[in-house]
mmCIF file of the N, C-alpha and C atoms, coordinates in Angstrom:
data_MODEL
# 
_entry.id   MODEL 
# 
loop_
_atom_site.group_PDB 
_atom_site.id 
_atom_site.type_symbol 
_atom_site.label_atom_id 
_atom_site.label_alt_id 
_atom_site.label_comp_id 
_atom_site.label_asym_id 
_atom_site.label_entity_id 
_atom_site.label_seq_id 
_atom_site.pdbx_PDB_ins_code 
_atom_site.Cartn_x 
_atom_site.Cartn_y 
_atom_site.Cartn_z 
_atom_site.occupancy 
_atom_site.B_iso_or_equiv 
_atom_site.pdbx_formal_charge 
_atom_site.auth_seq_id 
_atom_site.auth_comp_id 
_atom_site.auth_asym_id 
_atom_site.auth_atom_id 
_atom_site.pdbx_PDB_model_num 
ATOM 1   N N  . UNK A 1 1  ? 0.843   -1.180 0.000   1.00 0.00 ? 1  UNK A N  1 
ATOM 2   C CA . UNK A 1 1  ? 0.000   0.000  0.000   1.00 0.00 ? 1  UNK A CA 1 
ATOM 3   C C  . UNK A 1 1  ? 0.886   1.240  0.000   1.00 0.00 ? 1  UNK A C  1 
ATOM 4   N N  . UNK A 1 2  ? 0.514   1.904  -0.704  1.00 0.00 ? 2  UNK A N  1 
ATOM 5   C CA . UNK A 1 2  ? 1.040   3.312  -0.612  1.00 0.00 ? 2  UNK A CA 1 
ATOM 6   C C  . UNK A 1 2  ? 1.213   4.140  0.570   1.00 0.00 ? 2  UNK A C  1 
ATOM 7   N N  . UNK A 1 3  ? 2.343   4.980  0.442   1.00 0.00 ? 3  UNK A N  1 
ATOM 8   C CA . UNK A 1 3  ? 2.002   5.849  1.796   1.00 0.00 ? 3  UNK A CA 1 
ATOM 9   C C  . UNK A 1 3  ? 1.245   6.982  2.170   1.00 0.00 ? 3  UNK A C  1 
ATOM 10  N N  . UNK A 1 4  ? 0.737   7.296  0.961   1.00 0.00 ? 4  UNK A N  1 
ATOM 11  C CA . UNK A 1 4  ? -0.592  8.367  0.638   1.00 0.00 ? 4  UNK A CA 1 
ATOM 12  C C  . UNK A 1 4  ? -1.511  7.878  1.323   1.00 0.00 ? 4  UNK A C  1 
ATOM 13  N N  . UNK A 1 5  ? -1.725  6.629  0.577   1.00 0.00 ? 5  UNK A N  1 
ATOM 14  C CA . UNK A 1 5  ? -3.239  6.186  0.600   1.00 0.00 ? 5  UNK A CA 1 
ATOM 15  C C  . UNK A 1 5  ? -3.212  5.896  1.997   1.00 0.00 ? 5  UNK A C  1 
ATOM 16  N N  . UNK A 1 6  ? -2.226  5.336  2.631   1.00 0.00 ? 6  UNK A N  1 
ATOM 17  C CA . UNK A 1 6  ? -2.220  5.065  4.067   1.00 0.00 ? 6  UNK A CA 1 
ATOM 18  C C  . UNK A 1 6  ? -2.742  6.202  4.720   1.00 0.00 ? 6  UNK A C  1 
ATOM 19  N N  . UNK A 1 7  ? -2.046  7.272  4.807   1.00 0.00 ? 7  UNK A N  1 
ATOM 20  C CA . UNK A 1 7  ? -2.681  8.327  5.407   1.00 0.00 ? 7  UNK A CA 1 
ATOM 21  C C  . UNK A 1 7  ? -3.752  8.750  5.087   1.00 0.00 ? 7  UNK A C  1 
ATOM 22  N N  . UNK A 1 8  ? -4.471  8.638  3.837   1.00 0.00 ? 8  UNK A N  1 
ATOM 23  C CA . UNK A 1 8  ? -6.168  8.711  3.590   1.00 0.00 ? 8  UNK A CA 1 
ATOM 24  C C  . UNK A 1 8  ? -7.090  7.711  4.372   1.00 0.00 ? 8  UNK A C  1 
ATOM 25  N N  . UNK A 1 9  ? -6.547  6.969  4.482   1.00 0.00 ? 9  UNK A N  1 
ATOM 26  C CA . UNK A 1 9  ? -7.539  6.290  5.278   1.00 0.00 ? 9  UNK A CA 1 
ATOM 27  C C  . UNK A 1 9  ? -7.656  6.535  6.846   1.00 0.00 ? 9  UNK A C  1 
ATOM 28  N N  . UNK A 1 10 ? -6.413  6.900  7.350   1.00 0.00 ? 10 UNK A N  1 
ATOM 29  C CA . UNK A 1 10 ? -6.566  7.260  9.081   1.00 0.00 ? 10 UNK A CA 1 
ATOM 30  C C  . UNK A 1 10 ? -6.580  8.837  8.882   1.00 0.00 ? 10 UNK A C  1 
ATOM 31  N N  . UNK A 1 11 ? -6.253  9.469  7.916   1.00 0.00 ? 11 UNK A N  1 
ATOM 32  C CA . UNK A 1 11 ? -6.314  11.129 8.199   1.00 0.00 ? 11 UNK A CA 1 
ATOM 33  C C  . UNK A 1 11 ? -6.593  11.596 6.783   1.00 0.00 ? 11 UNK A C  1 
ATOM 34  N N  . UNK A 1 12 ? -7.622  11.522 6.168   1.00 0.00 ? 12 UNK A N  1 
ATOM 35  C CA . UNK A 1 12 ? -8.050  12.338 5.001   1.00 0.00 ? 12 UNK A CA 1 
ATOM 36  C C  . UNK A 1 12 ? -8.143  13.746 4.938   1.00 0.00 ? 12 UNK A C  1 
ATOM 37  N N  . UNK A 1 13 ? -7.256  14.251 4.667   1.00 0.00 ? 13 UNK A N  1 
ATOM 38  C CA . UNK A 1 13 ? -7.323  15.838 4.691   1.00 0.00 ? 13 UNK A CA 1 
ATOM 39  C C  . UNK A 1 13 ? -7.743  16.014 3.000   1.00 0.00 ? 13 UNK A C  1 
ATOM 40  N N  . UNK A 1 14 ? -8.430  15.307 2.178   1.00 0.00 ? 14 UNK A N  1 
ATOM 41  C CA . UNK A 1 14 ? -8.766  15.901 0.977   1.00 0.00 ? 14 UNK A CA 1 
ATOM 42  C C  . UNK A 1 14 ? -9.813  15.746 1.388   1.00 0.00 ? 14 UNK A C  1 
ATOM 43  N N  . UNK A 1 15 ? -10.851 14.361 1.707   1.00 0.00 ? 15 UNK A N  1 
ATOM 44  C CA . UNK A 1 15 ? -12.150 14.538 1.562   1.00 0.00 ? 15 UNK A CA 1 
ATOM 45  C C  . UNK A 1 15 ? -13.030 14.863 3.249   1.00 0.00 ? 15 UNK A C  1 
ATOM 46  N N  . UNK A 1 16 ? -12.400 14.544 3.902   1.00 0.00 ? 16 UNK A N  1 
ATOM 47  C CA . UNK A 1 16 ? -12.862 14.205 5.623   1.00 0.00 ? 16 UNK A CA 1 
ATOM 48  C C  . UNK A 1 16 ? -13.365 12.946 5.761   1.00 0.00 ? 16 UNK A C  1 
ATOM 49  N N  . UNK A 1 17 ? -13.425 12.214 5.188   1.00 0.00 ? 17 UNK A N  1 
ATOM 50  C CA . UNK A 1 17 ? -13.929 10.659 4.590   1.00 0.00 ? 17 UNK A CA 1 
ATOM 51  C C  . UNK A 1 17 ? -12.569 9.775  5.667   1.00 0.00 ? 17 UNK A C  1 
ATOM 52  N N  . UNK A 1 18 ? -12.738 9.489  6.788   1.00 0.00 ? 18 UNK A N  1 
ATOM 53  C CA . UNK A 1 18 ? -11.341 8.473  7.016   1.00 0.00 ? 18 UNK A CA 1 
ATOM 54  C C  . UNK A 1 18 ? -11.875 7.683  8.343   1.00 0.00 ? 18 UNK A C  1 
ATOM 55  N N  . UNK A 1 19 ? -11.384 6.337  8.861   1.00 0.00 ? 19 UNK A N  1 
ATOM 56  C CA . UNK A 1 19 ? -11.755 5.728  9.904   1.00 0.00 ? 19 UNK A CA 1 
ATOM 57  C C  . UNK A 1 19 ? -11.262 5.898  11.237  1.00 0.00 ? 19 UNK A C  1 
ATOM 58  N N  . UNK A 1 20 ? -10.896 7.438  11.442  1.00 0.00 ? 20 UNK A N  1 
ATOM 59  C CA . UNK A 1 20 ? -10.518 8.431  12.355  1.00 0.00 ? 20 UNK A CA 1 
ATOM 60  C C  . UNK A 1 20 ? -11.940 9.031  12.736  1.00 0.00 ? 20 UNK A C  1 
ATOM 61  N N  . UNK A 1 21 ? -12.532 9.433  11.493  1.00 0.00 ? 21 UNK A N  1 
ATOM 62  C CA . UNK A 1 21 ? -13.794 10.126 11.506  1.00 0.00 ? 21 UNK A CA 1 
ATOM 63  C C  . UNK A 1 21 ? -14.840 8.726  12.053  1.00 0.00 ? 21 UNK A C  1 
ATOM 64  N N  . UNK A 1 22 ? -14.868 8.022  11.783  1.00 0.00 ? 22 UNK A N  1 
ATOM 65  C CA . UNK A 1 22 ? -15.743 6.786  11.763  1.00 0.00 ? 22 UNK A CA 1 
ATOM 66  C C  . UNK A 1 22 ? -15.747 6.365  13.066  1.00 0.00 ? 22 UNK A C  1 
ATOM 67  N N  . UNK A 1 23 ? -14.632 6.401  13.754  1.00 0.00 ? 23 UNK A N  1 
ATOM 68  C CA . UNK A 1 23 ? -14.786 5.980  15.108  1.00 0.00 ? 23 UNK A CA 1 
ATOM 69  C C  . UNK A 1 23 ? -15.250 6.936  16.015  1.00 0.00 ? 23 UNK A C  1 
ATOM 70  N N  . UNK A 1 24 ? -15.004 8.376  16.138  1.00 0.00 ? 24 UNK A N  1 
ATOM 71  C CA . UNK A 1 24 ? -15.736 9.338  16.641  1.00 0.00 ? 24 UNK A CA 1 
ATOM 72  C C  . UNK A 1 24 ? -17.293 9.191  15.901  1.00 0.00 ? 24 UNK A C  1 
ATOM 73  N N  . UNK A 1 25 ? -17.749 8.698  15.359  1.00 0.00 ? 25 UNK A N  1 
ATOM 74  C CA . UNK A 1 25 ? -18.929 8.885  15.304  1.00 0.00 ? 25 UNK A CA 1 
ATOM 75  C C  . UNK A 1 25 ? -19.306 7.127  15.608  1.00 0.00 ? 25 UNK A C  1 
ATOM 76  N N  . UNK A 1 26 ? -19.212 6.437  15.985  1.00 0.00 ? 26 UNK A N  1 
ATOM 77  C CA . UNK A 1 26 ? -19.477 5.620  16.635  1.00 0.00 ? 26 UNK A CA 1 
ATOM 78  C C  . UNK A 1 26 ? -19.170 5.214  17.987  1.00 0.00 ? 26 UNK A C  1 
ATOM 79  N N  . UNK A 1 27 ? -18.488 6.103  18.548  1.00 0.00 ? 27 UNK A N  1 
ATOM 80  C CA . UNK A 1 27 ? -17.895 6.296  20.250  1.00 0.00 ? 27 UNK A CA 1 
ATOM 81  C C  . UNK A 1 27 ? -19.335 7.225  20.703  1.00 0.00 ? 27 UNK A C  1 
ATOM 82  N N  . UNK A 1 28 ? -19.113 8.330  19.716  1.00 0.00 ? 28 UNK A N  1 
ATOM 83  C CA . UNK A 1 28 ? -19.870 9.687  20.600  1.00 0.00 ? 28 UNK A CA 1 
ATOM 84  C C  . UNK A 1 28 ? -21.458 9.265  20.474  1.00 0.00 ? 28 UNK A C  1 
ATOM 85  N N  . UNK A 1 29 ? -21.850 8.719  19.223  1.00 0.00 ? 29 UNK A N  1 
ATOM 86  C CA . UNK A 1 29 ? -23.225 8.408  18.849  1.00 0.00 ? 29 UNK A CA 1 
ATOM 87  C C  . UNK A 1 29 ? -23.979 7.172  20.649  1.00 0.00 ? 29 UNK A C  1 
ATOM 88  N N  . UNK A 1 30 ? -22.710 6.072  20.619  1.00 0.00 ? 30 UNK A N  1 
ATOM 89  C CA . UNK A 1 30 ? -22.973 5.100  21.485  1.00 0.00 ? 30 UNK A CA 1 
ATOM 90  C C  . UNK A 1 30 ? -23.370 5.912  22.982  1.00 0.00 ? 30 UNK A C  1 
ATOM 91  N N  . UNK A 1 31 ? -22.371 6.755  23.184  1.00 0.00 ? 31 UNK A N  1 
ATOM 92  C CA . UNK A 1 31 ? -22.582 7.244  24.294  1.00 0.00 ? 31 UNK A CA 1 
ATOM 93  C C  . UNK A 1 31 ? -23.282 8.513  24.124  1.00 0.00 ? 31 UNK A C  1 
ATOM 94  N N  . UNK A 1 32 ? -23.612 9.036  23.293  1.00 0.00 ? 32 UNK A N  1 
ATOM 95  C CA . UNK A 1 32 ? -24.733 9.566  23.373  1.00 0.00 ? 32 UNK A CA 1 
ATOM 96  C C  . UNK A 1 32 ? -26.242 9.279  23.199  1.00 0.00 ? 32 UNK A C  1 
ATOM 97  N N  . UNK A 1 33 ? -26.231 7.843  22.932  1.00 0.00 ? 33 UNK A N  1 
ATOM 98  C CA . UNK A 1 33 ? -28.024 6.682  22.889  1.00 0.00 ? 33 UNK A CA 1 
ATOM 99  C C  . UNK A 1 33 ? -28.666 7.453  21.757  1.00 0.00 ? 33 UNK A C  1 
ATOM 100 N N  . UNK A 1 34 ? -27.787 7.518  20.572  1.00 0.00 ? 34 UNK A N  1 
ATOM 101 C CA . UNK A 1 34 ? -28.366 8.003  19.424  1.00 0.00 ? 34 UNK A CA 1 
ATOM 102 C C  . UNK A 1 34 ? -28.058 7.169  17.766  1.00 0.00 ? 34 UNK A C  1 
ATOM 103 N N  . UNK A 1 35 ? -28.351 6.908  17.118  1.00 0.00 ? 35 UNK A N  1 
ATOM 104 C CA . UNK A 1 35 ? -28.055 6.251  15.984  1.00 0.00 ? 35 UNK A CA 1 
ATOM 105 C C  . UNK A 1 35 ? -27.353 6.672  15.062  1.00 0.00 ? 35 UNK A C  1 
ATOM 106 N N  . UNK A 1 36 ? -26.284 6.078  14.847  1.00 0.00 ? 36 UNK A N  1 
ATOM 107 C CA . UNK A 1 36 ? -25.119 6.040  14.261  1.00 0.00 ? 36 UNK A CA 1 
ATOM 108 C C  . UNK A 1 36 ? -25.821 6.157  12.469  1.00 0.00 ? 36 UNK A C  1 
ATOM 109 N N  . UNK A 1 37 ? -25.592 7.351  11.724  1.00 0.00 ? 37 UNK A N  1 
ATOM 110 C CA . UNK A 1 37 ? -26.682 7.366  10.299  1.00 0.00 ? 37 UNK A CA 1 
ATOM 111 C C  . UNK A 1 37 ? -25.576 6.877  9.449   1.00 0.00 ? 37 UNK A C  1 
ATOM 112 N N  . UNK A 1 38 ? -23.858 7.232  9.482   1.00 0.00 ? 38 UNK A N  1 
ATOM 113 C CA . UNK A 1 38 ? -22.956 6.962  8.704   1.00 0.00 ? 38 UNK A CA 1 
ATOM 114 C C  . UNK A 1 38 ? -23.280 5.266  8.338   1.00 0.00 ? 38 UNK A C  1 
ATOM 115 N N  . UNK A 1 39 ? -23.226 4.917  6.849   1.00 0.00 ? 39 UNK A N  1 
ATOM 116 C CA . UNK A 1 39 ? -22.863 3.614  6.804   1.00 0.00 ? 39 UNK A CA 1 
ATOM 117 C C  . UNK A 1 39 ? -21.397 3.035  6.123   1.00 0.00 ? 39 UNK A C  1 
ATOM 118 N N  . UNK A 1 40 ? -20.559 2.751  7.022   1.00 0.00 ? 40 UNK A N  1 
ATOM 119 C CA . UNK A 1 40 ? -19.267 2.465  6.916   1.00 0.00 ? 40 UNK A CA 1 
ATOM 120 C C  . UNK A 1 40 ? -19.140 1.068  5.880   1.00 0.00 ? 40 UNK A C  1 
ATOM 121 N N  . UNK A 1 41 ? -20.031 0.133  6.118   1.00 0.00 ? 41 UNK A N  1 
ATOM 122 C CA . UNK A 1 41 ? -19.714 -0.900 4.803   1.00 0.00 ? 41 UNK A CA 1 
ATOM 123 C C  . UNK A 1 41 ? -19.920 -0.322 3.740   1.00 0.00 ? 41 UNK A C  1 
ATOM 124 N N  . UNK A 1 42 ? -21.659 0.374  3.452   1.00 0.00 ? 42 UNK A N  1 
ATOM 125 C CA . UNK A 1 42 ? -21.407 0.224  2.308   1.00 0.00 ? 42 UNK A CA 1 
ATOM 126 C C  . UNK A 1 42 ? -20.633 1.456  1.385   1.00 0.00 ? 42 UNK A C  1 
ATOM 127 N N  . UNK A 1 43 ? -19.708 2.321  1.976   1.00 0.00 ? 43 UNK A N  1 
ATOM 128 C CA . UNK A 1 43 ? -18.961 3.222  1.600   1.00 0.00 ? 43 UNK A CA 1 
ATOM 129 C C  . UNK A 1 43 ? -17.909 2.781  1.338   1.00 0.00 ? 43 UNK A C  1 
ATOM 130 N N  . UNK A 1 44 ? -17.253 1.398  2.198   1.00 0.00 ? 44 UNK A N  1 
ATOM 131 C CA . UNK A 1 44 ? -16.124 0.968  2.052   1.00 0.00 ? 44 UNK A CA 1 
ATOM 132 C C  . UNK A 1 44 ? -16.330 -0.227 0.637   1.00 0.00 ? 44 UNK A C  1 
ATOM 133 N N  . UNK A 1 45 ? -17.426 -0.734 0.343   1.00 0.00 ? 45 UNK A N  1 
ATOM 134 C CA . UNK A 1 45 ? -17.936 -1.561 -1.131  1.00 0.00 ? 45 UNK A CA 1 
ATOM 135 C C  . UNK A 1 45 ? -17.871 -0.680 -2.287  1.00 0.00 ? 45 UNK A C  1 
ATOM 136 N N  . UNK A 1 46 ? -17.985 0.488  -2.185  1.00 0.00 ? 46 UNK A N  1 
ATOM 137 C CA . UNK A 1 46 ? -17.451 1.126  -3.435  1.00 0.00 ? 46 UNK A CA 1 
ATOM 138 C C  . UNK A 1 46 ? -16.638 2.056  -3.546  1.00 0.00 ? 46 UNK A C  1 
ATOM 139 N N  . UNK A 1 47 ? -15.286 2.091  -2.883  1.00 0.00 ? 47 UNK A N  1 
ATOM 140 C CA . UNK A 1 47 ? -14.327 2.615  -2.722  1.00 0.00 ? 47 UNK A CA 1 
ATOM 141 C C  . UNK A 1 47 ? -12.943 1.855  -3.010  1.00 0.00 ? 47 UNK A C  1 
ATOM 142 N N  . UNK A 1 48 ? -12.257 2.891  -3.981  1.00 0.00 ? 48 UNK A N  1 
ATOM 143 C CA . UNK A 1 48 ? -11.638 2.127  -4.608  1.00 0.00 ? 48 UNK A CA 1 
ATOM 144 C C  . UNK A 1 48 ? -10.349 3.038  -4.835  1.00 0.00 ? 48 UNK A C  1 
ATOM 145 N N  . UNK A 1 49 ? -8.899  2.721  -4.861  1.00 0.00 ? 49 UNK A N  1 
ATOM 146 C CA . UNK A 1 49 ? -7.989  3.744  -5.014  1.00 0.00 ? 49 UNK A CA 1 
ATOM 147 C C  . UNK A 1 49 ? -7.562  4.200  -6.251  1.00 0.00 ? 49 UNK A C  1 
ATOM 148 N N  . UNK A 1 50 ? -7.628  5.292  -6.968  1.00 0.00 ? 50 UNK A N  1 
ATOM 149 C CA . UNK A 1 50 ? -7.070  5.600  -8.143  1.00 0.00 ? 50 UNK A CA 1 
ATOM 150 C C  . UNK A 1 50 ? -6.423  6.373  -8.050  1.00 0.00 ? 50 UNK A C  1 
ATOM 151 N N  . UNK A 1 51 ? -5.483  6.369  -9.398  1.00 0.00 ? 51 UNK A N  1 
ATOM 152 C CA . UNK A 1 51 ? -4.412  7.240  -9.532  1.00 0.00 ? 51 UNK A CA 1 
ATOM 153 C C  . UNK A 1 51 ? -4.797  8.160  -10.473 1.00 0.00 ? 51 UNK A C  1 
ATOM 154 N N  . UNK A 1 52 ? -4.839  9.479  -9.518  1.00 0.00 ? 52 UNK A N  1 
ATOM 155 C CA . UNK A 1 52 ? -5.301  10.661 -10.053 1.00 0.00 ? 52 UNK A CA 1 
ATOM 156 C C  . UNK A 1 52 ? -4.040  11.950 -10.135 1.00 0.00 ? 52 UNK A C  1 
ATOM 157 N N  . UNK A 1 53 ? -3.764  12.262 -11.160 1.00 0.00 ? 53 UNK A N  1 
ATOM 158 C CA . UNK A 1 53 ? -2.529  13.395 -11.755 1.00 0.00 ? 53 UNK A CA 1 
ATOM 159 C C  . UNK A 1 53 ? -1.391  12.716 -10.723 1.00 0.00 ? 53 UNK A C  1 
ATOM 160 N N  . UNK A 1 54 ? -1.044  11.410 -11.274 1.00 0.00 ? 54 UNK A N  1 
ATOM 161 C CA . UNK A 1 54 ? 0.253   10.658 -10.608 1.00 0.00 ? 54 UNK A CA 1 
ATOM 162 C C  . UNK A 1 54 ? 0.233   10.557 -9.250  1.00 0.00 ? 54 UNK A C  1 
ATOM 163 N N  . UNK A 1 55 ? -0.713  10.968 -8.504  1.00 0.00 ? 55 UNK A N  1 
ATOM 164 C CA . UNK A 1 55 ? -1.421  10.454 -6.892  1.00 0.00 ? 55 UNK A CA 1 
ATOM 165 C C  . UNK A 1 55 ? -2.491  9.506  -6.604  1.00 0.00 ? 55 UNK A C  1 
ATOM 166 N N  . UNK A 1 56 ? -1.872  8.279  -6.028  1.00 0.00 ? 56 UNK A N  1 
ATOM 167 C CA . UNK A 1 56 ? -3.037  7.234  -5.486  1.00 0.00 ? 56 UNK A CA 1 
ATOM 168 C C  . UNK A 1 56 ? -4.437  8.386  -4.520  1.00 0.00 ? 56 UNK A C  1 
ATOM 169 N N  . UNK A 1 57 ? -5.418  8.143  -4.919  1.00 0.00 ? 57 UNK A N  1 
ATOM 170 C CA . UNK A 1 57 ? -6.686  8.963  -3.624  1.00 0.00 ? 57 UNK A CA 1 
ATOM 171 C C  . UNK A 1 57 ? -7.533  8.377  -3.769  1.00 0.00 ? 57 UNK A C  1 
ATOM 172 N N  . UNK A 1 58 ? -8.303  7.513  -2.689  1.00 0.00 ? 58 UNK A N  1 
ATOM 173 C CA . UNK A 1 58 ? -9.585  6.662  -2.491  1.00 0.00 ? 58 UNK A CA 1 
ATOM 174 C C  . UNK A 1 58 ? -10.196 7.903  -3.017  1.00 0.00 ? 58 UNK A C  1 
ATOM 175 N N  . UNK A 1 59 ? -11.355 6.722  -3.379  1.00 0.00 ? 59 UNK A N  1 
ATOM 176 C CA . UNK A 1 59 ? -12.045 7.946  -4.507  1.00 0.00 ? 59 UNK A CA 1 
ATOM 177 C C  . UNK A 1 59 ? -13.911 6.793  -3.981  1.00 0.00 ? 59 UNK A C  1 
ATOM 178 N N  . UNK A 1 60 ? -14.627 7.072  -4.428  1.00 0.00 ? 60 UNK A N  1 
ATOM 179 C CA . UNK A 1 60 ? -16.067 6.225  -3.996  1.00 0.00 ? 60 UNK A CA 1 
ATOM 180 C C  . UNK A 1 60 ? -16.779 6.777  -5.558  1.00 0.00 ? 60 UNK A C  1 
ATOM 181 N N  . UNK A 1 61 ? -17.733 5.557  -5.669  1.00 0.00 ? 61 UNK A N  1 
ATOM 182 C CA . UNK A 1 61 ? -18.905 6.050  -6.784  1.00 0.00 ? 61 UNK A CA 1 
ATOM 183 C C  . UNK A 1 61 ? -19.498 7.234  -6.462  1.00 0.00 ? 61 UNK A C  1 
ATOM 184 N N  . UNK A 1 62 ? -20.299 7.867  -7.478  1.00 0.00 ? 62 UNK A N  1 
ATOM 185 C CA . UNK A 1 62 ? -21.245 9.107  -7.064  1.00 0.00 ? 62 UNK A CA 1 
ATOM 186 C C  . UNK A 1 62 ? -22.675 8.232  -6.547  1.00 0.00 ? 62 UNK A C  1 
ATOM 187 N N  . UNK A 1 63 ? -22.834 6.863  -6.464  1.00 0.00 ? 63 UNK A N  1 
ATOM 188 C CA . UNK A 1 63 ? -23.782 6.668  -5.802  1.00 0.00 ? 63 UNK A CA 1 
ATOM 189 C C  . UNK A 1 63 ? -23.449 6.493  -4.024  1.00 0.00 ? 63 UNK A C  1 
ATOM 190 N N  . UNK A 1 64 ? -22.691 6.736  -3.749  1.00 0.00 ? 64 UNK A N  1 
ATOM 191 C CA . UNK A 1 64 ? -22.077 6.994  -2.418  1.00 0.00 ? 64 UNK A CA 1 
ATOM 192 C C  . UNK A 1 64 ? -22.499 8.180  -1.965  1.00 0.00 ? 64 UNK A C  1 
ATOM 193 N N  . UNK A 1 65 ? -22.253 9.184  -2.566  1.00 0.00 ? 65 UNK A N  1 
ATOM 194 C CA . UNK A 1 65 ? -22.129 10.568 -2.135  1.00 0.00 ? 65 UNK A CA 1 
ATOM 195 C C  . UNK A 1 65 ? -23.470 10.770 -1.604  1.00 0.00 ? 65 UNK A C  1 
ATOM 196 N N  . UNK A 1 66 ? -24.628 9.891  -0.979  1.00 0.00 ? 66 UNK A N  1 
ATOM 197 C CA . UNK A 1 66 ? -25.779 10.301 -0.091  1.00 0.00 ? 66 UNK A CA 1 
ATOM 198 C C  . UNK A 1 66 ? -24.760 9.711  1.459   1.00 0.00 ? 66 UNK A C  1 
ATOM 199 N N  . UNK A 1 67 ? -24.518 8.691  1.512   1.00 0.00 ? 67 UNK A N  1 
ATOM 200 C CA . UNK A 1 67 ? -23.592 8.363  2.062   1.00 0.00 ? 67 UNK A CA 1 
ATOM 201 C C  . UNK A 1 67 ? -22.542 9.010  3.213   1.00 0.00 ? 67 UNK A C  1 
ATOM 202 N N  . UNK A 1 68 ? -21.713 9.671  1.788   1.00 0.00 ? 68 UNK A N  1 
ATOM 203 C CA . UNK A 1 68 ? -20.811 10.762 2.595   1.00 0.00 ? 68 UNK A CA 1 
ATOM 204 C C  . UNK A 1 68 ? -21.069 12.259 3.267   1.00 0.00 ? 68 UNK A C  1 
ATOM 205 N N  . UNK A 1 69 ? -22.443 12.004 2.336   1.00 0.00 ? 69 UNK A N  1 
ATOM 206 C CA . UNK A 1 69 ? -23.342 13.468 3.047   1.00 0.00 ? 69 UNK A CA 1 
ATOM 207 C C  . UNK A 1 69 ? -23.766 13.165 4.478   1.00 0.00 ? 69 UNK A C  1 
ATOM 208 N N  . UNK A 1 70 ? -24.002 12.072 4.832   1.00 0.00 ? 70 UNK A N  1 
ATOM 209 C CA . UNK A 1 70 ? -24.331 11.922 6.133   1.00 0.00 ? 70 UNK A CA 1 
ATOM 210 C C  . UNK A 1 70 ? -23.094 12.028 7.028   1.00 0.00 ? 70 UNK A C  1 
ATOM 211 N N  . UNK A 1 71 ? -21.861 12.244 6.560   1.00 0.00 ? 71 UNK A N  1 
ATOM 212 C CA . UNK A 1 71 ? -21.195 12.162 7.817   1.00 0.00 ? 71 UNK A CA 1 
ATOM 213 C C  . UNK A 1 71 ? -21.098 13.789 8.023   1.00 0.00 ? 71 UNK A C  1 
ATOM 214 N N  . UNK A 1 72 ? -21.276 14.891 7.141   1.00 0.00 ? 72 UNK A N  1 
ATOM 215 C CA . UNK A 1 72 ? -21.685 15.853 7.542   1.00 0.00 ? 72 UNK A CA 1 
ATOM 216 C C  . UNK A 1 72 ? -22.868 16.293 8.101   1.00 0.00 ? 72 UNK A C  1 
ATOM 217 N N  . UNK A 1 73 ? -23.609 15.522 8.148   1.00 0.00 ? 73 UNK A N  1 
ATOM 218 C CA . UNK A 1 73 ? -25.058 15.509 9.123   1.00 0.00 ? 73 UNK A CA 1 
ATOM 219 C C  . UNK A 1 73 ? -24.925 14.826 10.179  1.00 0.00 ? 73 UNK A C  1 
ATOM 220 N N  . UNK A 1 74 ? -24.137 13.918 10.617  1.00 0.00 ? 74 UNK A N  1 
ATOM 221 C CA . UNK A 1 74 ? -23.333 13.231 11.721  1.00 0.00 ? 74 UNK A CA 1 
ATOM 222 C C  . UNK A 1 74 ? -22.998 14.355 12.740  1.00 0.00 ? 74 UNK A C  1 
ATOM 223 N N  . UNK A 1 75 ? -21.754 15.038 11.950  1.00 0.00 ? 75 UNK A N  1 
ATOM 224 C CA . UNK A 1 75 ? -20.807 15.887 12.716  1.00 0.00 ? 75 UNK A CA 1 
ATOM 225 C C  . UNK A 1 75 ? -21.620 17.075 13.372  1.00 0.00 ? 75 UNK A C  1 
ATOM 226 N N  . UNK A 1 76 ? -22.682 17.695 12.465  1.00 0.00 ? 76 UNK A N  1 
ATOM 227 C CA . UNK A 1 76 ? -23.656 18.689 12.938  1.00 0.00 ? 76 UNK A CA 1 
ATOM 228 C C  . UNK A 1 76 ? -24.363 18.314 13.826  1.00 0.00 ? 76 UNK A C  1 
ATOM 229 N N  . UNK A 1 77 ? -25.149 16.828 14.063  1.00 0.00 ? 77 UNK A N  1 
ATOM 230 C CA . UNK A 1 77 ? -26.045 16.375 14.870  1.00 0.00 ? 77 UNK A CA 1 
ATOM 231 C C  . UNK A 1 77 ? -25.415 16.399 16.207  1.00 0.00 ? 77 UNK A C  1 
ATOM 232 N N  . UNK A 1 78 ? -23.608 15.760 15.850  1.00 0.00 ? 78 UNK A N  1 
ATOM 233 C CA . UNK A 1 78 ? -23.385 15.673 17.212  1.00 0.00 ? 78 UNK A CA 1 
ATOM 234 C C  . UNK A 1 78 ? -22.471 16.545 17.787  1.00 0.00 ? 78 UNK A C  1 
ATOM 235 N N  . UNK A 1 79 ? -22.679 17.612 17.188  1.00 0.00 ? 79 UNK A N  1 
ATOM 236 C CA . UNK A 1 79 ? -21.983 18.734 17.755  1.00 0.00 ? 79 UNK A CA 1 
ATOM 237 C C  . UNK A 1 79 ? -23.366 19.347 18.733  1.00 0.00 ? 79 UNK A C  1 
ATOM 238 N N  . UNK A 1 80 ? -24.368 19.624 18.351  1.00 0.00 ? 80 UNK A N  1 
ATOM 239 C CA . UNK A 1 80 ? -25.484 20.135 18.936  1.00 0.00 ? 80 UNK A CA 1 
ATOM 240 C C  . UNK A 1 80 ? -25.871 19.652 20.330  1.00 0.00 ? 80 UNK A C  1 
ATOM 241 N N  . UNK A 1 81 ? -25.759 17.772 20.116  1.00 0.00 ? 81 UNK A N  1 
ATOM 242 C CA . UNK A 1 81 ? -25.776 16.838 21.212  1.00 0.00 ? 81 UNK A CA 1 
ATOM 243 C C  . UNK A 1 81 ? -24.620 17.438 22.356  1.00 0.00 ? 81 UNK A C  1 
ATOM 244 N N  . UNK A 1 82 ? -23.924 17.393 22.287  1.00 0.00 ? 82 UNK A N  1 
ATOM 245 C CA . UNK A 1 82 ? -22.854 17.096 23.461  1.00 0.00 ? 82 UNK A CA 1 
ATOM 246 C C  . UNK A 1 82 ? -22.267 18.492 23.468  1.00 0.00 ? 82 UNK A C  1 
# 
């Protein structure tokens, strides 16, 4: 694996998409007795790494992108919460 892509997956600073993000929203959701809306499988089923202008970057279908919209409705919900 690349060392890009490595860091996309624990620290995505292109998309906010990473399993850094994923676990804060399944820590804070649990302990806050609220439902977790992100769905982490099926984001990770169509995600796939390409090489874009000579850089590996997980990249997902555009049928994802309802998906990744929720983890910005995540972050808002549980900012309000706690």
């Amino acid at each position: 694996m690349c060392t890009m892509t490595g860091v996309q997956i624990v620290a995505n600073k292109r998309n906010g998409i990473d399993v850094d993000k994923w676990d804060y929203f399944a820590r804070d959701c649990y302990h806050l007795g609220i439902r977790n809306v992100f769905d982490h499988r099926r984001f990770m089923k169509f995600a796939r790494v390409v090489n874009v202008h000579g850089q590996p970057q997980i990249c997902s279908r555009d049928k994802v992108l309802p998906v990744s919209d929720t983890i910005t409705t995540s972050a808002v919900c549980l900012t309000s919460l706690a």
